[in-house]
N, CA, C and O atoms as a MOPAC input file, in Angstrom:
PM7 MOZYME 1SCF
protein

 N     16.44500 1   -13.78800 1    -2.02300 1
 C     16.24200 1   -12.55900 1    -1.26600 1
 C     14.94100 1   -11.90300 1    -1.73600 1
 O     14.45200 1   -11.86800 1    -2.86500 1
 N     14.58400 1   -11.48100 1    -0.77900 1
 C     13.10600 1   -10.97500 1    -1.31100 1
 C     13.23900 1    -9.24900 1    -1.43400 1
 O     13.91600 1    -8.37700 1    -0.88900 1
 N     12.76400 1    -9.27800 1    -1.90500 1
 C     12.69000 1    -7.53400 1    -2.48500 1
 C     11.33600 1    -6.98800 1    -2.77100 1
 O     10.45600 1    -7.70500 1    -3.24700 1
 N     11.16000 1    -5.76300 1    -2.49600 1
 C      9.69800 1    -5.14800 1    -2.77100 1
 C     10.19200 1    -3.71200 1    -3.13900 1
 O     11.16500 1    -3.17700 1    -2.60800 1
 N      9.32100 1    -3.08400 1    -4.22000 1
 C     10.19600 1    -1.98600 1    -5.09300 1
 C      9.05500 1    -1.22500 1    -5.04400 1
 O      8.03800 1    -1.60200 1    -5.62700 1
 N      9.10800 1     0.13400 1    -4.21800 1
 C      7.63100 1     1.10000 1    -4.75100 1
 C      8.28700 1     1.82900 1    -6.19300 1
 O      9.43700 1     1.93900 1    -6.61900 1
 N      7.02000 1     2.23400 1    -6.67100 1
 C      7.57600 1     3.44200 1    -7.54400 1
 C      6.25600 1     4.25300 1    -7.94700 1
 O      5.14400 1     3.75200 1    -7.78000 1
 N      6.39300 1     5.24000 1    -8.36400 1
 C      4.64600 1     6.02000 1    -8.81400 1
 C      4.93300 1     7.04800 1    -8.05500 1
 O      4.85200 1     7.96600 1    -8.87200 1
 N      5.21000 1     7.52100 1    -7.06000 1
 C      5.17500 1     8.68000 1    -6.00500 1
 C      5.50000 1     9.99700 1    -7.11300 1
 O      5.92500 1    10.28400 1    -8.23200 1
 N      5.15300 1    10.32400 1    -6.32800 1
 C      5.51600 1    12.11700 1    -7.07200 1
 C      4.79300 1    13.19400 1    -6.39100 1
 O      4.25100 1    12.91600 1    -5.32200 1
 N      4.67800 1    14.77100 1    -7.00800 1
 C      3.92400 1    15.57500 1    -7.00300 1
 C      2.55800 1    15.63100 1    -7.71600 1
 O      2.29400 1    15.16900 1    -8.82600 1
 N      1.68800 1    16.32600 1    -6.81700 1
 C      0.49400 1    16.19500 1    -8.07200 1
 C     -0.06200 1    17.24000 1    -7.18900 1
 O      0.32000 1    17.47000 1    -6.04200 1
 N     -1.24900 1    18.01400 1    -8.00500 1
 C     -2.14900 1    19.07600 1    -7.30400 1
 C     -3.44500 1    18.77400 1    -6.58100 1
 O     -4.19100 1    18.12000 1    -7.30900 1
 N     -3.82800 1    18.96700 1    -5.69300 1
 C     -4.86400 1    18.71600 1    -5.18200 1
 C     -6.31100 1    18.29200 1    -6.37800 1
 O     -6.90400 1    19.07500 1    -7.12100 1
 N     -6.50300 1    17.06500 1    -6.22700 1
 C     -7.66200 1    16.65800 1    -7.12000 1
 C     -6.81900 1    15.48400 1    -8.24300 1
 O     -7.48900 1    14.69800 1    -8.91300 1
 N     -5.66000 1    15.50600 1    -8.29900 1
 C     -5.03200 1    14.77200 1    -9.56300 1
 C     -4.79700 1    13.14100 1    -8.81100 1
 O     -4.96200 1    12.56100 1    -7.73800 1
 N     -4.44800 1    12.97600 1    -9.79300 1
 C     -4.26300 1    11.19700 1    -9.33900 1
 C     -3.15700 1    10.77100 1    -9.60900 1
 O     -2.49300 1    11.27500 1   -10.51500 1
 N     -2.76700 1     9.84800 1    -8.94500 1
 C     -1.09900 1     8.79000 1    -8.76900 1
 C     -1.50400 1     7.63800 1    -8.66500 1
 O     -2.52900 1     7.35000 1    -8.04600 1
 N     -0.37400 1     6.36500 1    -9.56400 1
 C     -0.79700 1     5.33200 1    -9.54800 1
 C      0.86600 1     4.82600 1    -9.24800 1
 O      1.98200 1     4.97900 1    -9.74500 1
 N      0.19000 1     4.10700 1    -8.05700 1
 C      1.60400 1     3.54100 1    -7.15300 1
 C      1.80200 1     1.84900 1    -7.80700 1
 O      0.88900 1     1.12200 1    -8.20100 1
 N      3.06000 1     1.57800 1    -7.77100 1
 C      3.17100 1     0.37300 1    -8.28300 1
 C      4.21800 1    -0.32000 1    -7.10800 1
 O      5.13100 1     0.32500 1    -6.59300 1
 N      3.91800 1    -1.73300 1    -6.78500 1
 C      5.04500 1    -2.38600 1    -5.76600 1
 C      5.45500 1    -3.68300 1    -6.52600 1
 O      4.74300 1    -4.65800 1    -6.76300 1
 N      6.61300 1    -3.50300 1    -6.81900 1
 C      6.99300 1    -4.94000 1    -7.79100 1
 C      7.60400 1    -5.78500 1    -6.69500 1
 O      8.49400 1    -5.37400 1    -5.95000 1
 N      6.89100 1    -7.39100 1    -6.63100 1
 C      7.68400 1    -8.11900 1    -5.70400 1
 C      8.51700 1    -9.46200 1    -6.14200 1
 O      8.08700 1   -10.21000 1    -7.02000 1
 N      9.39500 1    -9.63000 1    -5.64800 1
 C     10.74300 1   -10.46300 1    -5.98100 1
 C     11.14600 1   -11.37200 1    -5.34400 1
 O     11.54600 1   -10.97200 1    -4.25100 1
 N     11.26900 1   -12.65200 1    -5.50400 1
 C     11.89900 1   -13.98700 1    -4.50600 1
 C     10.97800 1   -14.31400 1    -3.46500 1
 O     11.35700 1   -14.56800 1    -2.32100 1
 N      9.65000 1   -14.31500 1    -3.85800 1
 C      8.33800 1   -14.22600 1    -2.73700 1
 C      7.51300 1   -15.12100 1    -4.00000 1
 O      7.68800 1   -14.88300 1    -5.19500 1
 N      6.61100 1   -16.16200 1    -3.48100 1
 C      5.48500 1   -16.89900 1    -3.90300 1
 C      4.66800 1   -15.86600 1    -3.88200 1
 O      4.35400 1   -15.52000 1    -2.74400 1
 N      4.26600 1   -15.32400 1    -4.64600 1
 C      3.92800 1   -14.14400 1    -4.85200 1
 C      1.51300 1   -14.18300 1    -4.06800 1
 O      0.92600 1   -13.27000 1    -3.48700 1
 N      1.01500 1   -15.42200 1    -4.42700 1
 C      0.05900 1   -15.78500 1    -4.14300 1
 C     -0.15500 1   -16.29400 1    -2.63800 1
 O     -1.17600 1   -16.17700 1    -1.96100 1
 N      0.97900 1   -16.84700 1    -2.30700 1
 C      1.16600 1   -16.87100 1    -0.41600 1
 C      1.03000 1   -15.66300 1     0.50400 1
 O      0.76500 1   -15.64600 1     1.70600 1
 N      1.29200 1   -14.57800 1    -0.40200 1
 C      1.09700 1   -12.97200 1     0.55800 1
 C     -0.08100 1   -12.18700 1     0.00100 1
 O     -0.65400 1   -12.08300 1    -1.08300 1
 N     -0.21400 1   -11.54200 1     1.56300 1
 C     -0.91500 1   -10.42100 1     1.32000 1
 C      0.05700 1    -9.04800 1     1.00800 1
 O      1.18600 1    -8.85300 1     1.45800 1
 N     -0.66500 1    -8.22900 1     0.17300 1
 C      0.67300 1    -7.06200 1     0.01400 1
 C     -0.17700 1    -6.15100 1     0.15500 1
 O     -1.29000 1    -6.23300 1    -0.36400 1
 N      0.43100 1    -4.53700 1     1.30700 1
 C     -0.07400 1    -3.74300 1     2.01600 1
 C      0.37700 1    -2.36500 1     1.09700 1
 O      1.42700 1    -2.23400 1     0.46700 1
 N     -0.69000 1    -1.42800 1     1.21400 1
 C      0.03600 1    -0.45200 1     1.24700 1
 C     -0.08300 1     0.53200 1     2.30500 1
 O     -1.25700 1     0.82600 1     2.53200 1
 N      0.74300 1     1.10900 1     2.99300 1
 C      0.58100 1     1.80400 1     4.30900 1
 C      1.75300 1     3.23100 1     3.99300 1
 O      2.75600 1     3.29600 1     3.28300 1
 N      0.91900 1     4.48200 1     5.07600 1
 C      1.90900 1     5.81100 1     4.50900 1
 C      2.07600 1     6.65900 1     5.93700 1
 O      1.21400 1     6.74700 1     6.81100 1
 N      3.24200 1     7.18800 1     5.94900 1
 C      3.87400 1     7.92700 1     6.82800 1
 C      4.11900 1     9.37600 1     6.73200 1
 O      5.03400 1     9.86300 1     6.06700 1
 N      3.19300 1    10.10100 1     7.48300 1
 C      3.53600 1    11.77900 1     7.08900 1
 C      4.38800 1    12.31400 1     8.28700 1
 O      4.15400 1    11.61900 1     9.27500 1
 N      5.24700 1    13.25300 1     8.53500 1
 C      5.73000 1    13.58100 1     9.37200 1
 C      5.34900 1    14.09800 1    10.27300 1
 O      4.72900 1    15.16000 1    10.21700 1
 N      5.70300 1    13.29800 1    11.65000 1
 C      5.28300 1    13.87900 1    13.20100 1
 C      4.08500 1    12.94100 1    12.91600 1
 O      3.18500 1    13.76200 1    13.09000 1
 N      3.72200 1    12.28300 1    12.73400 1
 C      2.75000 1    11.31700 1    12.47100 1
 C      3.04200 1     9.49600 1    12.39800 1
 O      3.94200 1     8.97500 1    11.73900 1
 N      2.04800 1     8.77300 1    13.23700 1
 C      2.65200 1     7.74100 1    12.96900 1
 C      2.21900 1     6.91400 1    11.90000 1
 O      1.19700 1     7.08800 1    11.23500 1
 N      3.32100 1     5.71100 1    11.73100 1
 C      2.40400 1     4.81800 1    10.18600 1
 C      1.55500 1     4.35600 1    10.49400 1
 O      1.39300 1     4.08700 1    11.68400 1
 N      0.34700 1     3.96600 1     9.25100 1
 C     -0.80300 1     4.30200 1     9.04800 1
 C     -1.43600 1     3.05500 1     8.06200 1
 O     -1.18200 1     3.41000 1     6.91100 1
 N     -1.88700 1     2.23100 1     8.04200 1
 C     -2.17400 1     1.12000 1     7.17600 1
 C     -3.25500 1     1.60700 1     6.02300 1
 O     -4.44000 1     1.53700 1     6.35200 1
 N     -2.98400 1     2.02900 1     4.87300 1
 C     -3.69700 1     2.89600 1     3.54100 1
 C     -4.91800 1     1.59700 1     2.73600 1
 O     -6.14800 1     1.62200 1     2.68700 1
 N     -4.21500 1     0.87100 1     2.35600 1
 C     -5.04800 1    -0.60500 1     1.92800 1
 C     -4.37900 1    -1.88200 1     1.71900 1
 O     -3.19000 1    -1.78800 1     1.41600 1
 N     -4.86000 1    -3.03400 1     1.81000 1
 C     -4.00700 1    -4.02200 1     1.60000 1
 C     -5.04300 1    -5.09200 1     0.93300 1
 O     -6.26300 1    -5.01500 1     1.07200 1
 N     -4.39300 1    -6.06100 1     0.21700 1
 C     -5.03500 1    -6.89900 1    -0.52700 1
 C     -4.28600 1    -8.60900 1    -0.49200 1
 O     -3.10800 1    -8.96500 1    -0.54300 1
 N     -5.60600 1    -9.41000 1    -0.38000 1
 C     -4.70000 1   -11.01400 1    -0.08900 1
 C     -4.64600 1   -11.16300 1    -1.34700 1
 O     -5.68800 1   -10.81000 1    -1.89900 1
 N     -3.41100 1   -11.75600 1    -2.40400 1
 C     -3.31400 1   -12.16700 1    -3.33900 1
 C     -4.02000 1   -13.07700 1    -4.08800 1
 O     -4.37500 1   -13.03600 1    -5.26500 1
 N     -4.21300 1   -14.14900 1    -2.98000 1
 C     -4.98200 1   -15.13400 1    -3.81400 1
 C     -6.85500 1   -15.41300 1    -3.42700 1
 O     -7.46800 1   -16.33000 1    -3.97300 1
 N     -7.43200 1   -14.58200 1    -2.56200 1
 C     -8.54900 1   -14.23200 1    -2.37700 1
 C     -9.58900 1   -13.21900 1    -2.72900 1
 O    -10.77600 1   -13.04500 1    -3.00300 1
 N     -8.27000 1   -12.58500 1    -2.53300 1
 C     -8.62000 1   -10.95600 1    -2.98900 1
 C     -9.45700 1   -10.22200 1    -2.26500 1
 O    -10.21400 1    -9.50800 1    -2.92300 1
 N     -9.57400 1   -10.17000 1    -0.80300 1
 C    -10.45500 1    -9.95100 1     0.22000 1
 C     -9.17500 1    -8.58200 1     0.36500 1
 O     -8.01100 1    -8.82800 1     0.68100 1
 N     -9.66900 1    -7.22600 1     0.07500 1
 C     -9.19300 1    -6.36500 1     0.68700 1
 C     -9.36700 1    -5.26900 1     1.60000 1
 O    -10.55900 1    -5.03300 1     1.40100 1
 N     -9.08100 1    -4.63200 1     2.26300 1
 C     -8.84000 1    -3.68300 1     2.71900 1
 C     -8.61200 1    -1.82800 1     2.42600 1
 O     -7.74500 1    -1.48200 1     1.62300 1
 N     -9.34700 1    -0.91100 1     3.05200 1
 C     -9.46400 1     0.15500 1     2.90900 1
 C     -9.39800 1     1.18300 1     4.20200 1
 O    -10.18300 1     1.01200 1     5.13400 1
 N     -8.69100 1     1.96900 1     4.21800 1
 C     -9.01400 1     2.90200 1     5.48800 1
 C    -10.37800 1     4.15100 1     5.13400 1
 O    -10.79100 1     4.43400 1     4.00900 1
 N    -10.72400 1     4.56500 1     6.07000 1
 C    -11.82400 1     4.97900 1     5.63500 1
 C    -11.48100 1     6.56900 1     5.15400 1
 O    -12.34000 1     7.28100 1     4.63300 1
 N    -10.24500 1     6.96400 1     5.38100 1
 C     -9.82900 1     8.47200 1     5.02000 1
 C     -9.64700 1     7.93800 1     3.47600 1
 O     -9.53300 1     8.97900 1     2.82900 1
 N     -9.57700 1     7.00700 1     2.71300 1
 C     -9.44700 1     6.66400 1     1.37700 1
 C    -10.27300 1     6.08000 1     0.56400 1
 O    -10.12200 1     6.05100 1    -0.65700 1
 N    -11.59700 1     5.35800 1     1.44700 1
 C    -12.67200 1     4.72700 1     0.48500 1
 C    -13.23700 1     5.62100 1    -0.39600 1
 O    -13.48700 1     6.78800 1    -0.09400 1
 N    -13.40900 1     5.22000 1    -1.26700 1
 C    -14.23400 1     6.06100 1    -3.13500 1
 C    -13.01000 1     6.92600 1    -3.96900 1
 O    -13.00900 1     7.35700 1    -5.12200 1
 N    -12.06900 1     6.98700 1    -2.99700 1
 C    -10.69500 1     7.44900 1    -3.81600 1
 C     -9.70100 1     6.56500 1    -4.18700 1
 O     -9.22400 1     6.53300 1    -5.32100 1
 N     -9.35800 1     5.81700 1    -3.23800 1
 C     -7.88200 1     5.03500 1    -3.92500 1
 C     -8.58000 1     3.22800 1    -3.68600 1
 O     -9.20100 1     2.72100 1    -2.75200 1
 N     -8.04400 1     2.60800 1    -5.18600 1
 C     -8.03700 1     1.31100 1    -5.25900 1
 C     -7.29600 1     0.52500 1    -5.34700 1
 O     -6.60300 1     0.68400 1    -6.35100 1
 N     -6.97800 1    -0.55600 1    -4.61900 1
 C     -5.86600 1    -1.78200 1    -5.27600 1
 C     -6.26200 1    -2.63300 1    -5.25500 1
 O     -7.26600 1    -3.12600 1    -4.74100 1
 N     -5.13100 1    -3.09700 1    -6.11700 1
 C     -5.53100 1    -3.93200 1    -7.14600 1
 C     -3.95800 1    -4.77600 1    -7.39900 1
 O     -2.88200 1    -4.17900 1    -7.36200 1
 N     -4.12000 1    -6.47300 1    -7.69200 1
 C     -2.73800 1    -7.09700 1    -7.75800 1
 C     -2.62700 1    -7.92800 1    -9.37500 1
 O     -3.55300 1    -8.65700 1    -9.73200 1
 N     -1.78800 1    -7.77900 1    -9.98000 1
 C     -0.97900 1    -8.66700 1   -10.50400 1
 C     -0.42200 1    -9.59800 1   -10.67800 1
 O      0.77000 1    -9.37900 1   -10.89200 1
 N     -0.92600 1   -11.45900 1   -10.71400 1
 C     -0.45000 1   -12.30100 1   -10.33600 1
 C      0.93400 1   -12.57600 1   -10.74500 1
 O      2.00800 1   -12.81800 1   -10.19400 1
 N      0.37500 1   -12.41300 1   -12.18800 1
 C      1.42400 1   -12.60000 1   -13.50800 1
 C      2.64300 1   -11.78600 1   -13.51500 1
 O      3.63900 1   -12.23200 1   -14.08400 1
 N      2.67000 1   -10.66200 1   -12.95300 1
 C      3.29600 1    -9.72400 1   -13.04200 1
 C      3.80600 1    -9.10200 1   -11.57700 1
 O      4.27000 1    -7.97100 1   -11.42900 1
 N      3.62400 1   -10.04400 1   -10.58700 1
 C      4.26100 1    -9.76100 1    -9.43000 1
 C      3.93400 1    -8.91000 1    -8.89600 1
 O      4.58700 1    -8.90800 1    -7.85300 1
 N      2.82300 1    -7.50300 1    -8.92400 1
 C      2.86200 1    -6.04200 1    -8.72600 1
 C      1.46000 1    -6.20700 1    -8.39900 1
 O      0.50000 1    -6.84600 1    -8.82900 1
 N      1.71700 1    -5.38300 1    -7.47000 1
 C      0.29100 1    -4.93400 1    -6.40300 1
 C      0.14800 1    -3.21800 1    -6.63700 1
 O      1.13700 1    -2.52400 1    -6.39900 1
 N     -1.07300 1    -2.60900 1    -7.09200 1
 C     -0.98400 1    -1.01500 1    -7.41500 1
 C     -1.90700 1    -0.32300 1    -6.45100 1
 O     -2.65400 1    -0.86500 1    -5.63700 1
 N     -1.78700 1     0.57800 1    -6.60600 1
 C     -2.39100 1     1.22900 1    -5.58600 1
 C     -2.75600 1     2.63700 1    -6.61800 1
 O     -1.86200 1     3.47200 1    -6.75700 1
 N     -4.35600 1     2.88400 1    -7.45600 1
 C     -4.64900 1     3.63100 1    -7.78500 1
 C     -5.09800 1     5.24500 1    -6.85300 1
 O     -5.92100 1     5.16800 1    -5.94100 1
 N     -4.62800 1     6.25300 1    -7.12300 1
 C     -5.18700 1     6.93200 1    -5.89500 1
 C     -5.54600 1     8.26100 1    -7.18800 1
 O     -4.73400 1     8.78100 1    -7.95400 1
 N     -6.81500 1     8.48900 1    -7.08100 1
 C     -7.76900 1     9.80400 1    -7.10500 1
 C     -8.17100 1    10.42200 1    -6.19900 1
 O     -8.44900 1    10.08000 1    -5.05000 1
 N     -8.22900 1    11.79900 1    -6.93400 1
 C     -8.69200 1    13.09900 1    -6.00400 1
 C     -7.65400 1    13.22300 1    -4.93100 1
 O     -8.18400 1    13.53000 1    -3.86300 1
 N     -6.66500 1    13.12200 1    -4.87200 1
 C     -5.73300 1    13.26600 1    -3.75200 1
 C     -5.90100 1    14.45100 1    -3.77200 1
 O     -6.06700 1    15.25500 1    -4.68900 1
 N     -5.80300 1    14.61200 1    -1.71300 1
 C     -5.98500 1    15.59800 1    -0.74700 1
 C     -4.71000 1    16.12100 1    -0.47000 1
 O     -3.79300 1    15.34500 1    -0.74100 1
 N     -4.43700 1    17.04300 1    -0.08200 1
 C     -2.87700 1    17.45200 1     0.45900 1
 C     -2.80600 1    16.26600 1     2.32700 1
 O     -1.88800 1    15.67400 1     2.89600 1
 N     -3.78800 1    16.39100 1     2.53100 1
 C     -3.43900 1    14.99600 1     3.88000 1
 C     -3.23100 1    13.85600 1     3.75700 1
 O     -3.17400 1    13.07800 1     4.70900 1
 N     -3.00700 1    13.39000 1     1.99200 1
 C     -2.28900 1    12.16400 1     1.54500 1
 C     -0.86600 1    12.32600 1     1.29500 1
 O     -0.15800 1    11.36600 1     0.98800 1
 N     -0.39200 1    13.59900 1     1.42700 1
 C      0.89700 1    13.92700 1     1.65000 1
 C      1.23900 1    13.18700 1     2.42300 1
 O      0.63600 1    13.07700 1     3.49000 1
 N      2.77600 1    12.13900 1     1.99200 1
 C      3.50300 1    10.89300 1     3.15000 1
 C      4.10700 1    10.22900 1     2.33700 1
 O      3.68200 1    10.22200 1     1.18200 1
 N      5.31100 1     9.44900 1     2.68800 1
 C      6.08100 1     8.47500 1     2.30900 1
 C      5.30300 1     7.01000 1     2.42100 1
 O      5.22900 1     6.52000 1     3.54800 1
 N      4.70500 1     6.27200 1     1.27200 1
 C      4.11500 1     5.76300 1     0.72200 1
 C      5.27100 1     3.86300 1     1.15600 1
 O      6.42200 1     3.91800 1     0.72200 1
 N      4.99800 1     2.89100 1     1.68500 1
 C      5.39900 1     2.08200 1     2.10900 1
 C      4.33900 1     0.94000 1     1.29000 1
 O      3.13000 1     1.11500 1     1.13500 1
 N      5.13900 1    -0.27200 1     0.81400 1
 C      4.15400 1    -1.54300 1     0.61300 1
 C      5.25800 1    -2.74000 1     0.98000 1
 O      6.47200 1    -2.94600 1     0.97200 1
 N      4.18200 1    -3.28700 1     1.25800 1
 C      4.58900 1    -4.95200 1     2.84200 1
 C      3.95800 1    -5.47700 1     2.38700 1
 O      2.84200 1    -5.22400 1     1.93400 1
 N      4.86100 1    -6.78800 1     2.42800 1
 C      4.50800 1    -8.07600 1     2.24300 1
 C      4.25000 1    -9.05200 1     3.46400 1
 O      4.93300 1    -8.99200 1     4.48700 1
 N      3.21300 1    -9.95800 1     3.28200 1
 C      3.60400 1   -10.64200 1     4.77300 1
 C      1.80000 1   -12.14600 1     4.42600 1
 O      0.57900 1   -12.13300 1     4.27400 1
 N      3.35700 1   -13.42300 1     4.52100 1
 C      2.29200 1   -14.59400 1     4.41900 1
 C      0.76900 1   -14.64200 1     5.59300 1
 O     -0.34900 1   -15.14100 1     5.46500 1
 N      1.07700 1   -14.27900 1     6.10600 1
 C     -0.39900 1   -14.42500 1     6.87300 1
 C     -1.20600 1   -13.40200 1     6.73400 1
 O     -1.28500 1   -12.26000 1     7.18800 1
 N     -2.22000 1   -14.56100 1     5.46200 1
 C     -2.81300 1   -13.27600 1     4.56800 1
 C     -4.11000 1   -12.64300 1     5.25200 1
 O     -4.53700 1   -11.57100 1     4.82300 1
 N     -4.70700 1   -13.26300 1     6.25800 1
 C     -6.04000 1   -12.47300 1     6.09300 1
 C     -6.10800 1   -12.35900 1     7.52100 1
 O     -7.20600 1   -12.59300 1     8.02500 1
 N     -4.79000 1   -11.92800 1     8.56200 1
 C     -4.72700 1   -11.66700 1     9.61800 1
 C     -4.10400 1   -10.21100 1     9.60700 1
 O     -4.22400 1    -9.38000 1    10.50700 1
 N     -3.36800 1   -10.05000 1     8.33300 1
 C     -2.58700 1    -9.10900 1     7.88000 1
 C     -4.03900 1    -8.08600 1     7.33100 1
 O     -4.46800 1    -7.08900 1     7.91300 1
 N     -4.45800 1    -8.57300 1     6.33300 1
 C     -5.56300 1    -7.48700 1     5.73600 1
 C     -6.27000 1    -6.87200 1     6.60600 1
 O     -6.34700 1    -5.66000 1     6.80400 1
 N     -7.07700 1    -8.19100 1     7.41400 1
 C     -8.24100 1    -7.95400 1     8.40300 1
 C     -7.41100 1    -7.30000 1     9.50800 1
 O     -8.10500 1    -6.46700 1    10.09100 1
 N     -6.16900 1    -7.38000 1    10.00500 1
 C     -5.96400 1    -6.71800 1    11.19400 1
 C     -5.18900 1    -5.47900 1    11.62300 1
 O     -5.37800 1    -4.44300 1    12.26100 1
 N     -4.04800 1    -6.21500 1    10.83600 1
 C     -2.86700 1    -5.08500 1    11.13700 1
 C     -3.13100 1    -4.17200 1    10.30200 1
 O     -3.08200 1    -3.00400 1    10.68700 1
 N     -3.48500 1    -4.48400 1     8.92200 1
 C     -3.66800 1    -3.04600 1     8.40300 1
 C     -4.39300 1    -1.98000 1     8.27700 1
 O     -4.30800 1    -0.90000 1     7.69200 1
 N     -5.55400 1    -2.83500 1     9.35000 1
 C     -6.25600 1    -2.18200 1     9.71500 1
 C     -6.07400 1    -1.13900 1    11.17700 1
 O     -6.85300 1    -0.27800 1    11.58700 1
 N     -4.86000 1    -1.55000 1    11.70200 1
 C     -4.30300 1    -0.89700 1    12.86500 1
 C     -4.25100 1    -1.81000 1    13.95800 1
 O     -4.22000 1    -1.16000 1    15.00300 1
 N     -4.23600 1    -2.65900 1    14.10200 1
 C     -4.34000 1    -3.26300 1    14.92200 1
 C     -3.61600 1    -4.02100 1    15.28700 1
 O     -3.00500 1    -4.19800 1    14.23300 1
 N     -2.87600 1    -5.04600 1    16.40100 1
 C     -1.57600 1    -5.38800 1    16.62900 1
 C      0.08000 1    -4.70600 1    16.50700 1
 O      0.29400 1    -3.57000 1    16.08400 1
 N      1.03200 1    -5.55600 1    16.92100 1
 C      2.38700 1    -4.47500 1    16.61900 1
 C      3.17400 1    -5.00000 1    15.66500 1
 O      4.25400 1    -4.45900 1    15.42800 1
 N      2.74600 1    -6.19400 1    14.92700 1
 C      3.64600 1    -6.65600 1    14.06000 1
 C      2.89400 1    -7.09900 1    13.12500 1
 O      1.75500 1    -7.52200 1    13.32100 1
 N      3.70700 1    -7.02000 1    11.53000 1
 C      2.79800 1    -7.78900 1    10.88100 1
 C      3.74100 1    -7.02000 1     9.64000 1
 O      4.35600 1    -6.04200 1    10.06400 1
 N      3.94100 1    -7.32900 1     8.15500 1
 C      4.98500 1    -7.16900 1     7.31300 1
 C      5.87400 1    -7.89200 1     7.68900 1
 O      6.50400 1    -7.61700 1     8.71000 1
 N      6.11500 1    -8.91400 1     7.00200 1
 C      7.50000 1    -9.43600 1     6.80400 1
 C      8.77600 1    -8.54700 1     6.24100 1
 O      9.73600 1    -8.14000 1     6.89500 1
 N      8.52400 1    -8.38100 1     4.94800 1
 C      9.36700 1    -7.55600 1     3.91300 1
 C      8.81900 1    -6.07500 1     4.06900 1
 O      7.82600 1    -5.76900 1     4.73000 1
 N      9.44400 1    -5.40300 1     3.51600 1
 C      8.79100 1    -3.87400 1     3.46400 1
 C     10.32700 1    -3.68600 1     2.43800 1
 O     11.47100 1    -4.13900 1     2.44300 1
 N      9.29600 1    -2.49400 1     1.41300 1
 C      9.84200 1    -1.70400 1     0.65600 1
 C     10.42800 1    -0.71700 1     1.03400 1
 O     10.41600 1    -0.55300 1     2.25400 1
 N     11.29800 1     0.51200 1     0.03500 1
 C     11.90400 1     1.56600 1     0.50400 1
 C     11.22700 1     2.89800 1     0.80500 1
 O     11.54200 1     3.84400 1     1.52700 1
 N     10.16700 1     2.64400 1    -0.01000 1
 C      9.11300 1     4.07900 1     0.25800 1
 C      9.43000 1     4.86800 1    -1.10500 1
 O     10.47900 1     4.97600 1    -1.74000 1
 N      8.20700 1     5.35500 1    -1.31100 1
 C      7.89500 1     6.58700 1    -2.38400 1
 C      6.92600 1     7.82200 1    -1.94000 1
 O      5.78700 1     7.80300 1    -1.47400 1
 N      7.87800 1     9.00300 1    -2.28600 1
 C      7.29200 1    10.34800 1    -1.66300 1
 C      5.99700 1    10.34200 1    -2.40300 1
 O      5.97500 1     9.88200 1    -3.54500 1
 N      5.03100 1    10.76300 1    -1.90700 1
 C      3.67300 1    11.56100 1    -2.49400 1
 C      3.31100 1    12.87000 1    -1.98500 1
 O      2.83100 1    12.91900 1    -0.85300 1
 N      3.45400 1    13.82900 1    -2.58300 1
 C      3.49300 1    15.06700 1    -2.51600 1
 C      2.17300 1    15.76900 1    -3.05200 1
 O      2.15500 1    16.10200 1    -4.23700 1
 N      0.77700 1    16.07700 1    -2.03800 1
 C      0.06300 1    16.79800 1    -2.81300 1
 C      0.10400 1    18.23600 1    -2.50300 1
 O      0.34700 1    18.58900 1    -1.34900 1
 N     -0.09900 1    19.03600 1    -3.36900 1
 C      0.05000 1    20.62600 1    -3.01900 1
 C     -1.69600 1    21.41500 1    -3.04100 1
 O     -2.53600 1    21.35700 1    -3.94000 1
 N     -1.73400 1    21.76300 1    -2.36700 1
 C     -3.32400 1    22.73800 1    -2.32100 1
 C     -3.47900 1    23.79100 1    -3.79700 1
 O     -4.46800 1    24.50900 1    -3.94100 1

């Protein structure tokens, strides 16, 4: 069974930083690309960054370039998602996806594009920034 575990979410003040972690489980861990994508309310989901495991060709939205980085873990199963200077419009339930088709996934969907794409998906972690 495959499993994907966020954790890192929290509160933080405008300008502080969170470092998101997605531990993945019963997955060839180098066959996927792993996403991270976030959901604020009345808003739809949103593809944040994603990275191919074994290329390492990633992905950035542009409301996040020079602030948040990821970065994967072969050894250690875990794909992170560093985020600085958080804005209160990074306020959202924080999602990371897995999904073998790695560089259709980076290059496309998470970039917005198409209607499918994640195989697995995690449970989500709140990120809460306050002004």
């Amino acid at each position: 069974e495959v499993q994907l575990v966020e954790s890192g979410g929290g509160l933080v003040q405008a300008g502080g930083s969170l470092r998101l972690s997605c531990a993945a489980a019963g997955l060839i861990f180098d066959d996927y690309a792993i996403g991270w994508f976030r959901q604020a309310p009345g808003k739809e989901r949103e593809g944040v960054s994603c990275i191919d495991n074994t290329d390492r060709i990633t992905y950035y939205a542009d409301s996040v370039k020079g602030r948040f980085t990821i970065s994967s873990d072969n050894a250690k199963n875990t794909v992170y998602l560093q985020m600085n200077n958080l804005k209160p419009e990074d306020t959202a339930v924080y999602y990371c996806a897995a999904d073998p088709r790695r560089r259709p996934f980076v290059d496309y969907y998470c970039a917005g594009y198409g209607s499918s794409g994640g195989d697995y998906w995690g449970q989500g972690t709140q990120v809460t920034v306050s002004s």
